[in-house]
ZATORMAR-656939 format. One record per residue (C-alpha): residue number from 1; residue in three letters; chain; x, y, z. Coordinates in steps of 0.5 Angstrom, whole numbers. Layout:
<nodes>
node n NUM res ala chain A east X north Y up Z
...
</nodes>
This chain:
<nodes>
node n 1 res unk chain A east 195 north 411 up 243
node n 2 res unk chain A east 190 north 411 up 237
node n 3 res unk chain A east 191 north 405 up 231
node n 4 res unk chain A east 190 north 406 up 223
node n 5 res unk chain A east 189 north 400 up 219
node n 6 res unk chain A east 193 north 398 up 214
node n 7 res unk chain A east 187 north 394 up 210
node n 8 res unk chain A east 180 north 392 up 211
node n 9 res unk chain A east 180 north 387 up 216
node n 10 res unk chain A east 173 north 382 up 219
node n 11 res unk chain A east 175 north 380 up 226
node n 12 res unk chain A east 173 north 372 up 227
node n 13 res unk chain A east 168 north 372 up 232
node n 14 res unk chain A east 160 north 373 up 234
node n 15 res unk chain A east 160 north 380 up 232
node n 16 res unk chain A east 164 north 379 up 225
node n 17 res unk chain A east 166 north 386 up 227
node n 18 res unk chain A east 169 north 389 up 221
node n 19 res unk chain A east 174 north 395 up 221
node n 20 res unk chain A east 176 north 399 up 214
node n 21 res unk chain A east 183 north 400 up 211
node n 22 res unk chain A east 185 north 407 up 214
node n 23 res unk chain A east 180 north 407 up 219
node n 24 res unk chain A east 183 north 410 up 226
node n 25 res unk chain A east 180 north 407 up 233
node n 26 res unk chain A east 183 north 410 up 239
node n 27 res unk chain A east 177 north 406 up 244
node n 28 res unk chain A east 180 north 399 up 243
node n 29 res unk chain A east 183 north 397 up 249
node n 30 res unk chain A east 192 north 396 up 249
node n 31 res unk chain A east 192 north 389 up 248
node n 32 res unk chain A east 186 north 389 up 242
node n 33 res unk chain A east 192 north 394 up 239
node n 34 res unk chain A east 197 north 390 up 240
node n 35 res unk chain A east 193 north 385 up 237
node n 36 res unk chain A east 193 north 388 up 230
node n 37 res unk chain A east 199 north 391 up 230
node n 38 res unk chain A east 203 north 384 up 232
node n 39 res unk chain A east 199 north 382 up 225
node n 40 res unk chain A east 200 north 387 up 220
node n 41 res unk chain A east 193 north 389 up 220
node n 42 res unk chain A east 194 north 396 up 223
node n 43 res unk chain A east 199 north 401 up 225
node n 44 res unk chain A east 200 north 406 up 231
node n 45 res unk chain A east 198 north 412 up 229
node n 46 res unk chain A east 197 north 418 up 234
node n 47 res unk chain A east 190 north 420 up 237
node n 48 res unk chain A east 186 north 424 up 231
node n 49 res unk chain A east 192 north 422 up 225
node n 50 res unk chain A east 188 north 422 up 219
node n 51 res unk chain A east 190 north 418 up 211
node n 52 res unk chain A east 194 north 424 up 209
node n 53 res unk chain A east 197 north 424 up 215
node n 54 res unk chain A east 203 north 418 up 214
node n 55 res unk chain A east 205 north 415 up 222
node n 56 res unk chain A east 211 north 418 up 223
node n 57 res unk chain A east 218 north 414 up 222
node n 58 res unk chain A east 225 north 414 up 225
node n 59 res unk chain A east 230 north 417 up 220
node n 60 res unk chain A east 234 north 411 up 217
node n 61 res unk chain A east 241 north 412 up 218
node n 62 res unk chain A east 246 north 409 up 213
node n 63 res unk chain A east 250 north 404 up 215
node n 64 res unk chain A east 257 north 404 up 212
node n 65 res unk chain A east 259 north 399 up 208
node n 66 res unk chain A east 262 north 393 up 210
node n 67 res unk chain A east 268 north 392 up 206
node n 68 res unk chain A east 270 north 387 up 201
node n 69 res unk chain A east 272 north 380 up 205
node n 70 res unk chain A east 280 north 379 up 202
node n 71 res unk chain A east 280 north 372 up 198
node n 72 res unk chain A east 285 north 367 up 202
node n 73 res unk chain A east 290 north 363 up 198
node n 74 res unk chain A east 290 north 357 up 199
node n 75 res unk chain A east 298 north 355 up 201
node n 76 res unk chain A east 301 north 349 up 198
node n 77 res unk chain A east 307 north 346 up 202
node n 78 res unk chain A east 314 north 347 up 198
</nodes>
């Protein structure tokens, strides 16, 4: 599986290495992906996907409506 990067991003190590918003790498290895993605810095994406390409989402399905909780009366004691 590729990642697509959300922002640019400058990793906190030796090597300072930086990747650039939009940028799609397929030759990071699983871990470093769900490193990124747990992050928010990064997406998956499939290999090859390209800016004009968004990743693709599951259709959202409504949800009904809950219905409106009733009041409950208070009850006095006659």
């Amino acid at each position: 599986m590729a990642i697509r990067f959300l922002r640019d991003y400058t990793v906190q190590d030796r090597e300072r290495t930086t990747y650039a918003k939009d940028e799609v790498r397929d030759d990071l290895s699983p871990a470093s992906e769900d490193h990124f993605v747990s992050r928010n810095v990064a997406v998956y994406v499939e290999a090859g996907q390209h800016k004009s390409e968004p990743p693709e989402t599951e259709e959202k399905i409504e949800q009904p409506a809950k219905p409106a909780r009733r009041k409950q009366s208070k009850r006095t004691a006659s």
